[in-house]
C-alpha positions in Angstrom: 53.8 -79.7 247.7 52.8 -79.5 251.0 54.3 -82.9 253.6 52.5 -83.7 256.7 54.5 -83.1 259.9 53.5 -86.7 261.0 55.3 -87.9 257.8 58.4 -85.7 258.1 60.1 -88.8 260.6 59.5 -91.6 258.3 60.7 -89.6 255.6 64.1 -88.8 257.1 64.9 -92.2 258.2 63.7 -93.5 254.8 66.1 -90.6 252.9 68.5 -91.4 255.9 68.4 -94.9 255.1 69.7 -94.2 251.5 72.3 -92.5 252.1 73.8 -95.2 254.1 73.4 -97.5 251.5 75.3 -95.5 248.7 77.7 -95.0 251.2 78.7 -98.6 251.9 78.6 -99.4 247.9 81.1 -96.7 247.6 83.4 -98.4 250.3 83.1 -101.4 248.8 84.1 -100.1 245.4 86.8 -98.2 246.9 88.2 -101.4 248.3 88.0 -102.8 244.9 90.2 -99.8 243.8 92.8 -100.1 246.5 94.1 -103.3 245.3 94.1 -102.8 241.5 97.3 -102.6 240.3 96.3 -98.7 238.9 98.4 -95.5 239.1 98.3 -93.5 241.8 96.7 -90.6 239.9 94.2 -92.6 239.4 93.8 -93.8 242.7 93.4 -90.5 244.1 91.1 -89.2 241.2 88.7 -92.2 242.4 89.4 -91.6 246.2 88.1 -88.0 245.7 84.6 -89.3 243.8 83.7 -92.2 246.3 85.6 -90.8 249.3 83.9 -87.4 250.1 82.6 -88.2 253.7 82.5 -84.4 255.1 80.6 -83.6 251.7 78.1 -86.9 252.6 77.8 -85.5 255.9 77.3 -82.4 255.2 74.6 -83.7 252.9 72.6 -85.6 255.6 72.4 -82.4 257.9 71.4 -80.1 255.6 68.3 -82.6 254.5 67.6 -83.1 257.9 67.3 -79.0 258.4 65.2 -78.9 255.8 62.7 -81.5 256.8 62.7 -80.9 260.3 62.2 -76.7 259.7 65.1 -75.7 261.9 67.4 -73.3 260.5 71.2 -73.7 259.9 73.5 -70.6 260.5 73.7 -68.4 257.0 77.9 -68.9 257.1 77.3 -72.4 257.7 74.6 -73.0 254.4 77.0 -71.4 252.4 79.5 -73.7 253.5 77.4 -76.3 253.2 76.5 -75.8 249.5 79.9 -74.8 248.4 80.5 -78.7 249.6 77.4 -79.7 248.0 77.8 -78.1 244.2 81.4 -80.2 244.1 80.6 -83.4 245.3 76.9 -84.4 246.3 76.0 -87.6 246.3 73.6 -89.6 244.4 70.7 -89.7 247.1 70.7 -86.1 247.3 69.7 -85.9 243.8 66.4 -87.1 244.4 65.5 -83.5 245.8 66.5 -81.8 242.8 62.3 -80.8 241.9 62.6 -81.1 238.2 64.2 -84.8 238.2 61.8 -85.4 241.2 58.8 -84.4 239.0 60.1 -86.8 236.1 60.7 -89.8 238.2 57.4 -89.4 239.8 55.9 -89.1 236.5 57.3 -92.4 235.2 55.8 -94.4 237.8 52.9 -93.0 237.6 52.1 -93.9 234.0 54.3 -97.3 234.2 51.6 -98.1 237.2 48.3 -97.1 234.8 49.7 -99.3 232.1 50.2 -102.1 234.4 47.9 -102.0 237.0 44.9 -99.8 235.2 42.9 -102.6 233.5 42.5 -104.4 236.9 41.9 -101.6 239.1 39.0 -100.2 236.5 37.7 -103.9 237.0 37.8 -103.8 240.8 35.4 -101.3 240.3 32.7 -102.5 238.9 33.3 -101.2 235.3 34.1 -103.6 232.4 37.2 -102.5 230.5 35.9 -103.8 226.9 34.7 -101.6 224.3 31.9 -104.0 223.7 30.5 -103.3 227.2 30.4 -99.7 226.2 28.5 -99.7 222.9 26.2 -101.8 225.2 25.4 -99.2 227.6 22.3 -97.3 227.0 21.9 -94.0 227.3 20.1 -94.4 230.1 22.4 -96.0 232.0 25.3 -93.8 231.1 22.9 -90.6 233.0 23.8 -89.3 236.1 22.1 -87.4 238.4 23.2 -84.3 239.2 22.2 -82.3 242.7 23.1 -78.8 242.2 20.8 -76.7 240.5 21.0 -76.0 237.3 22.0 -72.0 236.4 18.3 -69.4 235.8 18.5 -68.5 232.1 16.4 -65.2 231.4 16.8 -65.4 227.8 18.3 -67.4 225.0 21.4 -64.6 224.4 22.6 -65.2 227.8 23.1 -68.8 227.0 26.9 -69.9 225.8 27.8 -71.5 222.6 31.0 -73.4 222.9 33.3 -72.8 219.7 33.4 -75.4 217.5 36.4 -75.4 215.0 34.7 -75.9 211.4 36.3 -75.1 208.1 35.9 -71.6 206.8 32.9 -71.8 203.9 34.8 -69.8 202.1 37.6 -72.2 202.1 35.1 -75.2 201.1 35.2 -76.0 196.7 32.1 -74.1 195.2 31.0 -78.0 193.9 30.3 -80.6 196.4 28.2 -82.5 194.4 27.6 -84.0 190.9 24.1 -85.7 189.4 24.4 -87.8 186.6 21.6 -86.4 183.9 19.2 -89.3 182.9 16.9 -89.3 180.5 13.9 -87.9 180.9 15.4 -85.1 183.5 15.1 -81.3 182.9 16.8 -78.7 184.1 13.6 -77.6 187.1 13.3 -81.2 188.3 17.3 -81.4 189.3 17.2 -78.1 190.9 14.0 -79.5 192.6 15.9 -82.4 194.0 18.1 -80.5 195.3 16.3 -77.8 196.6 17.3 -74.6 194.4 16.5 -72.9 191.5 16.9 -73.3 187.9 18.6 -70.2 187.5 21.7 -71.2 189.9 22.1 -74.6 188.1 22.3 -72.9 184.7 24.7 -70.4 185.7 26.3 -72.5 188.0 27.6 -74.8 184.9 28.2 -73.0 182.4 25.1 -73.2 179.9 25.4 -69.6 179.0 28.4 -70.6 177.3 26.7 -73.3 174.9 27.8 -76.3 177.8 25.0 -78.8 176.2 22.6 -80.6 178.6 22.9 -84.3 177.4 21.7 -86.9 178.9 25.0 -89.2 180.5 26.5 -85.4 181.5 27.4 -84.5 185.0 25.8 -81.4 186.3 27.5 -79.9 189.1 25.5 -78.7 192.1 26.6 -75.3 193.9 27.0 -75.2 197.4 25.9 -71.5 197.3 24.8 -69.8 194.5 26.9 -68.1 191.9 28.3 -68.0 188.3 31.1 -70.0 186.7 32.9 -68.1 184.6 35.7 -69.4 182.2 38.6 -66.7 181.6 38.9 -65.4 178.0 42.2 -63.7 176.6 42.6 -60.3 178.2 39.9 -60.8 180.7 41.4 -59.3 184.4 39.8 -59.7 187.8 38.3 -56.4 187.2 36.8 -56.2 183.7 34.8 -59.5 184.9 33.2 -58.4 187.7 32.4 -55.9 186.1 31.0 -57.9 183.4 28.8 -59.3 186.0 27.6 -56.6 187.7 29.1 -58.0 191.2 32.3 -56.5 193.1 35.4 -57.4 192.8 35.7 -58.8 196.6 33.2 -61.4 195.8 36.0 -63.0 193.4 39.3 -62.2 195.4 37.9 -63.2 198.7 36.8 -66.4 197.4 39.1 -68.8 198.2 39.0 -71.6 196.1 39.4 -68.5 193.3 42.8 -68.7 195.0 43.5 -65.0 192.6 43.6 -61.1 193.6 43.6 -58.1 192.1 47.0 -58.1 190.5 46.6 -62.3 189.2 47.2 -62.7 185.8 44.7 -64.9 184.8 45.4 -67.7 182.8 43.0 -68.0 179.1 40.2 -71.1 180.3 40.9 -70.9 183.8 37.0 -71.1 185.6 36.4 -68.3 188.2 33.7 -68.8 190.3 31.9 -65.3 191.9 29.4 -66.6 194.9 25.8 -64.8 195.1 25.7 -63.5 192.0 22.4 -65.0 189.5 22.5 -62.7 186.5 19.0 -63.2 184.4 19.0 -65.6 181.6 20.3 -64.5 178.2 17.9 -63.3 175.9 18.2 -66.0 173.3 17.8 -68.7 176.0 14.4 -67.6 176.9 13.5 -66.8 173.1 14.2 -70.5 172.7 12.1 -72.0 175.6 9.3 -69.0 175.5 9.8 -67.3 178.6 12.0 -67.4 182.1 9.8 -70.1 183.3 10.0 -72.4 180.0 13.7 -72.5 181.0 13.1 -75.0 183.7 11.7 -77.3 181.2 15.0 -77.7 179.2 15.3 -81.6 179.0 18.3 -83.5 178.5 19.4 -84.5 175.1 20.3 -88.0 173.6 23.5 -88.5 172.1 25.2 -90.5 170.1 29.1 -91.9 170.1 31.6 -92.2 167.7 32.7 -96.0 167.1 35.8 -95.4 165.1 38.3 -93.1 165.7 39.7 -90.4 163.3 35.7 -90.3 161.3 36.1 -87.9 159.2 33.2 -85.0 159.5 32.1 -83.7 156.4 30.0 -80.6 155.2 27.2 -82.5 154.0 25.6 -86.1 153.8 28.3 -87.9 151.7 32.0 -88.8 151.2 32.1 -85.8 148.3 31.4 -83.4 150.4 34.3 -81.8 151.7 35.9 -82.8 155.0 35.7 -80.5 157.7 36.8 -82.2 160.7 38.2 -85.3 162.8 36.4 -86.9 165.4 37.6 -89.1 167.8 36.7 -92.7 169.0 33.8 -92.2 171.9 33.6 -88.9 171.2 29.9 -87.9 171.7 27.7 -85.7 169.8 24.3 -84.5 169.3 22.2 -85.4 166.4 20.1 -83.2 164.7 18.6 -84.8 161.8 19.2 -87.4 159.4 19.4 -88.0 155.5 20.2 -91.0 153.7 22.6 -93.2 156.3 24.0 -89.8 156.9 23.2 -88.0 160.2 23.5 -84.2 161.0 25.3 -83.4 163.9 26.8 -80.6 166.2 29.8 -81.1 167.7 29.8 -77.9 169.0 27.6 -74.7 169.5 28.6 -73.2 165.9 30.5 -77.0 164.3 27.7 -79.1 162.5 28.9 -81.6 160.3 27.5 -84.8 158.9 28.8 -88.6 159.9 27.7 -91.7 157.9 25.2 -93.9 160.6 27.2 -97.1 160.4 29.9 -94.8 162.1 27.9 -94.0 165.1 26.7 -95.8 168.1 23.3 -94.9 168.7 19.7 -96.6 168.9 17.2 -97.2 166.2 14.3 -95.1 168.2 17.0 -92.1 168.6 17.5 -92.2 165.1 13.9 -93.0 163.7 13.0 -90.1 166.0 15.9 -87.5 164.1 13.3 -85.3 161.5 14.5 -85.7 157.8 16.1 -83.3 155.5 15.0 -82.5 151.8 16.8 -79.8 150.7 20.9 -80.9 150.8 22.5 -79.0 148.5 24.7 -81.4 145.8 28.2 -81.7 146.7 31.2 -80.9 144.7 31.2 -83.2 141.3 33.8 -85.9 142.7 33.7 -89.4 140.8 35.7 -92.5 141.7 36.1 -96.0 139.0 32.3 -98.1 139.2 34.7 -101.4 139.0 37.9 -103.1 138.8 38.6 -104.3 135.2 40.1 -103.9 132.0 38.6 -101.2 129.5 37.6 -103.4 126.4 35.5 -101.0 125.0 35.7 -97.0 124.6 33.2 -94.1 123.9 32.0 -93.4 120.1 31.8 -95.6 116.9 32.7 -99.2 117.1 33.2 -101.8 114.3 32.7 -104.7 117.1 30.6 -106.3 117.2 28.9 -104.8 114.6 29.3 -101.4 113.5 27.4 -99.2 116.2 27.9 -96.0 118.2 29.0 -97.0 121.8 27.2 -94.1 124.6 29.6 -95.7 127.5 32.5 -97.7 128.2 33.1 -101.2 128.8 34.9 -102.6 131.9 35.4 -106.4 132.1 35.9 -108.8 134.8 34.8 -111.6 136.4 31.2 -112.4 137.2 30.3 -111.0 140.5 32.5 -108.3 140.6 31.6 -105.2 143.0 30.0 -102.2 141.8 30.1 -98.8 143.5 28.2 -95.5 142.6 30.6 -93.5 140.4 29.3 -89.8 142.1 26.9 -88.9 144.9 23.4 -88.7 143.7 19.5 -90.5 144.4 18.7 -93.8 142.4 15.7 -92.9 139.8 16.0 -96.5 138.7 16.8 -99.6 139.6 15.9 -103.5 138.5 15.5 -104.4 135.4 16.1 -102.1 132.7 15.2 -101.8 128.8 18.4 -103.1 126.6 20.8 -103.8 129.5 19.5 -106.2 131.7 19.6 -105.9 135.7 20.8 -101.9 135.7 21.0 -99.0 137.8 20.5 -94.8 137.1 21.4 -92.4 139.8 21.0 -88.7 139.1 23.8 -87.1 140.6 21.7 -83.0 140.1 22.6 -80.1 137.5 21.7 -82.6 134.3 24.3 -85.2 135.4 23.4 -88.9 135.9 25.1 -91.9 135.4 24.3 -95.8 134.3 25.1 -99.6 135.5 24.1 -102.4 133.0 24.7 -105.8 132.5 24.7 -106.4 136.0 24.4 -110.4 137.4 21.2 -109.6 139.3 18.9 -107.9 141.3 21.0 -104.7 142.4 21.7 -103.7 146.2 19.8 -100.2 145.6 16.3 -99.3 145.0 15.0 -96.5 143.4 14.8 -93.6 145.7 18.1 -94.2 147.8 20.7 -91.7 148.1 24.3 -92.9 147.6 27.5 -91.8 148.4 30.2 -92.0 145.5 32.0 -95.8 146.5 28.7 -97.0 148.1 28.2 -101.1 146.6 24.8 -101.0 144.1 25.6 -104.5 142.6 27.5 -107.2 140.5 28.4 -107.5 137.8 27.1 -110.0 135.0 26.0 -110.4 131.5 22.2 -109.8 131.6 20.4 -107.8 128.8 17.0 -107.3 127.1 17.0 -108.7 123.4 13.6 -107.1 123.3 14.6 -103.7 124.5 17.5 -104.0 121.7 20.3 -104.9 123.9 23.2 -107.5 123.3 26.2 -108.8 125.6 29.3 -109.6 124.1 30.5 -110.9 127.9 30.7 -110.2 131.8 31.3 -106.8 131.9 30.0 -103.9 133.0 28.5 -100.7 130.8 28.9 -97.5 132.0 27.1 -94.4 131.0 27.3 -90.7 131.4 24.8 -88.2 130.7 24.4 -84.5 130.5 20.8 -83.3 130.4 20.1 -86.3 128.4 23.4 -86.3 126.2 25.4 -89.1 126.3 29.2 -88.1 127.2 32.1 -90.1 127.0 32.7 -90.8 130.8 36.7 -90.9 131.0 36.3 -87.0 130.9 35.1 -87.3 134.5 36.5 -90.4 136.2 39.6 -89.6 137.7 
C-alpha cells in the first residue's frame, strides 16, 4: 500500500500518540504491582513485561525510520530487532501486515452492516426488494459510451461456460403420461413429439408389457431400448443382441455397469440411440409398420377380492390354476356364462366368475361370447341340506314303486344348488314333479330338481357352475303328469344317456 508523504506526520504523531498511552497504563499497573503483598519473583517477572522502556524506545525510533524513509545504521537494526522479538509492545503490533489486514477487514464489514442500508439510501436507491421487482427493464438500462467490439463473424463471438449436468448423467425417463382411453400408441408419441417406434421400445412392449388404459407410459429423453436382464445375459451378449456397441451401454451412466458387471436377472439396461424394427409378430398383428401406431389402449378390469381363485375354464370344476390378488388388474378377453376369460399375462389365461371383478356393464356387454368350452372334470357337490328319507330302486312306500332318485327332506324353502356344472334344458314347471329343473352337465350326464316351492332361480338356457342356487325347495307336483308328494323334500335325479342311475355313486 502506497501512504501519501503529506500523511506520513499525522500518522507518526497518531502511532506516537499510542504508544504513550500504553506506556502510562503499564505504569499505572506496575504501581498496582509494587504494593501487593506478592513475591519478589514475581515482582521482577512483572517488572520485566510492563517495564521494558529501552525496548519501548527502541520501538518508537525504529517506526519513526520507517515512516519518515531515513535509514538506521545496519548494527543498529539488528540491535534494534533483537530488542523488538523479546519484548515489543502492544502498539507495535498494529504493523504486523497480516493482523493489520484482519483488523482492517473487520471494520470494514462491521461498517457495511451498520451503516450500508443508510448510505445505499442517501443515494437515491431504495433498499427494498419490492422497489426492485418494480423496476422495469427499462429503467434498470444503462448507457454505455465505448464502442461496442467489430464482430466479423459468428465463430469469433464468445460463449461463456455454463455448468449444466452431463446428459449422460440425466435418468433415460423424465416423464410419464397416464394412458386414457381412447389413446393409441401414434397420438402419445405425437404429443410429445417422437415416434411410435421409440415409445414401443422405449417401454418394453416387445416383451408382452400390455398397453392398458390407467398404465403409465414412460417418455425417453433420447431414444433407445429398455432392456430387462435375463439369466446369463452379460454386457456383451446384449449388445450384441441389439446390434449396438458395447459403449453405448457402459458409457451410459444411469446404466451405472461395465464390461466386467455381473448383471443381476430383471435388472433394466437402457442402450441410447438404438430403434431396432418392430418384431415380426407385432406388425403381423396390426397389418404393417404403420398399423403399429394405431395400437389403442385396452380396458381392464380389477379384482375385488383377494386370493380369487383362477381357474382353466368358466366354472368352479374346472381346475384351479392360479391366485389373484385384491386390485390386481387384468385384461378381459371374452365372456361365457358369469364367467369371463382373462389374461393375466402374455401366455396365463384363466377364467374369473363376473361378480368377482370390478368392471363396467358396456366393457363387459362389449367382451365377444364363447361357444365351444370344453366340459370340465365331472365334480358334483350335495343339491341340499337334509336327511335322505328315500334311496334309489324299489320302494314299498308309499306304494310299491321303483324310485329313479333319492329323497332329501327339509324344511320348506330350503336352498338348492346345481349338483355339477352343465346348461339348464329345462326349467318351470315340469310333468309329474311340480316346479323342477334339468341341467345337462355333456357326455349323456344330466341331472333333475323336483318338488321345488316355486318358480326356480334359473331359466332354461343358463349355464351353472356346480353350487350355483336354482331354487327352493317345496312340495309341488303334477297329479296329471303322474306325480305324488309324500312331503317337502327334494327329488333328485341322475341320468346317463337317458338311464336313470342311482346318484349316491357320484355325490361325493
Amino acid at each position: 500500500m502506497i501512504i501519501p508523504q503529506s500523511s506520513v506526520s499525522t500518522i507518526s504523531a497518531w502511532f506516537q500518540q499510542l504508544r504513550r498511552g500504553e506506556i502510562a497504563v503499564r505504569r499505572a499497573v506496575w504501581s498496582f504491582v509494587q504494593v501487593t503483598p506478592l513475591p519478589t519473583a514475581s515482582k521482577k517477572y512483572f517488572a520485566r513485561v510492563l517495564l521494558h522502556e529501552n525496548a519501548q524506545q527502541a520501538a518508537v525510533r525504529s517506526a519513526r525510520a520507517v515512516l519518515d524513509g531515513s535509514s538506521m545504521p545496519v548494527a543498529q537494526v539488528a540491535y534494534e530487532i533483537d530488542i523488538l522479538n523479546d519484548q515489543v509492545l502492544l502498539v507495535d503490533r498494529l504493523f504486523d501486515p497480516r493482523l493489520a489486514s484482519h483488523i482492517m477487514m473487520s471494520v470494514l464489514v462491521g461498517g457495511v452492516l451498520l451503516f450500508g442500508p443508510t448510505l445505499v439510501n442517501q443515494s437515491g436507491l431504495e433498499y427494498t426488494p419490492q422497489r426492485i421487482s418494480e423496476i422495469s427493464a427499462t429503467e434498470m438500462t444503462l448507457p454505455i459510451d465505448a464502442p461496442l467490439p467489430q464482430v466479423s463473424s459468428a465463430s469469433e463471438l464468445t460463449v461463456p461456460h455454463m455448468v449444466t449436468p452431463l446428459p449422460s448423467a440425466l435418468p433415460p425417463f423424465l416423464f410419464y403420461h397416464r394412458i386414457q382411453t381412447g389413446d393409441t400408441l401414434g397420438s402419445i408419441a405425437n404429443v410429445y413429439g417422437m415416434s411410435p417406434e421409440v415409445l414401443f421400445w422405449a417401454n418394453g412392449l416387445q416383451n408382452g408389457r400390455v398397453f392398458i388404459v390407467g398404465s403409465t407410459l414412460r417418455i425417453p429423453r433420447l431414444p433407445g431400448v429398455s432392456h430387462t436382464v435375463r439369466e446369463g445375459e452379460t454386457i456383451a451378449s446384449i449388445a450384441q443382441s441389439y446390434n449396438a456397441p458395447i459403449e453405448a451401454i457402459t458409457l451410459f451412466r444411469p446404466n451405472r455397469v461395465n464390461v466386467d458387471t455381473d448383471l443381476a436377472v430383471d435388472n433394466e439396461i437402457f442402450i441410447p440411440y438404438t430403434v431396432p424394427p418392430y418384431p415380426d409378430d407385432v406388425v403381423n398383428k396390426y397389418g404393417s409398420i404403420e398399423g403399429v401406431a394405431t395400437m389403442e389402449a385396452i380396458e381392464t378390469v380389477t379384482v375385488l377380492n383377494d386370493e380369487t381363485n383362477l381357474r382353466g375354464g368358466p366354472g368352479r370344476a374346472y381346475d384351479k390354476i392360479g391366485v389373484l390378488a385384491y386390485g390386481q388388474r387384468l385384461i378381459p378377453l371374452a365372456r361365457y356364462g358369469g364367467w369371463v376369460k382373462l389374461e393375466v399375462a402374455p401366455e396365463e389365461i384363466g377364467w374369473v366368475k363376473g361378480s368377482l371383478l370390478g368392471m363396467s356393464d358396456g366393457l363387459i356387454e362389449g367382451l365377444p361370447v364363447v361357444n365351444n368350452v370344453p366340459w370340465p372334470p365331472p365334480r358334483w357337490v350335495w343339491p341340499t341340506t337334509g336327511r335322505l328319507t328315500s334311496g334309489f330302486g324299489w320302494r314299498s312306500q308309499p306304494y310299491y314303486s321303483f324310485h329313479n332318485g333319492i329323497d332329501l327332506a327339509n324344511q320348506a324353502g330350503t336352498a338348492i344348488y346345481a349338483a355339477r356344472y352343465g346348461r339348464v334344458i329345462e326349467a318351470g314347471w315340469c310333468r309329474g314333479y311340480g316346479y323342477c329343473v334339468r341341467i345337462n352337465h355333456g357326455g349323456g350326464v344330466e341331472s333333475q330338481y323336483g318338488h321345488m316351492l316355486k318358480q326356480p332361480a334359473v331359466r332354461t338356457g343358463d349355464v351353472v357352475d356346480m353350487g350355483d342356487f336354482i331354487g327352493l325347495m317345496g312340495s309341488t307336483y303334477d297329479a296329471a303328469g303322474g306325480g305324488f308328494s309324500t312331503g317337502v323334500h327334494l327329488h333328485f335325479t341322475v341320468k346317463v344317456s337317458g338311464k336313470a342311475v342311482d346318484p349316491m355313486l357320484y355325490l361325493p
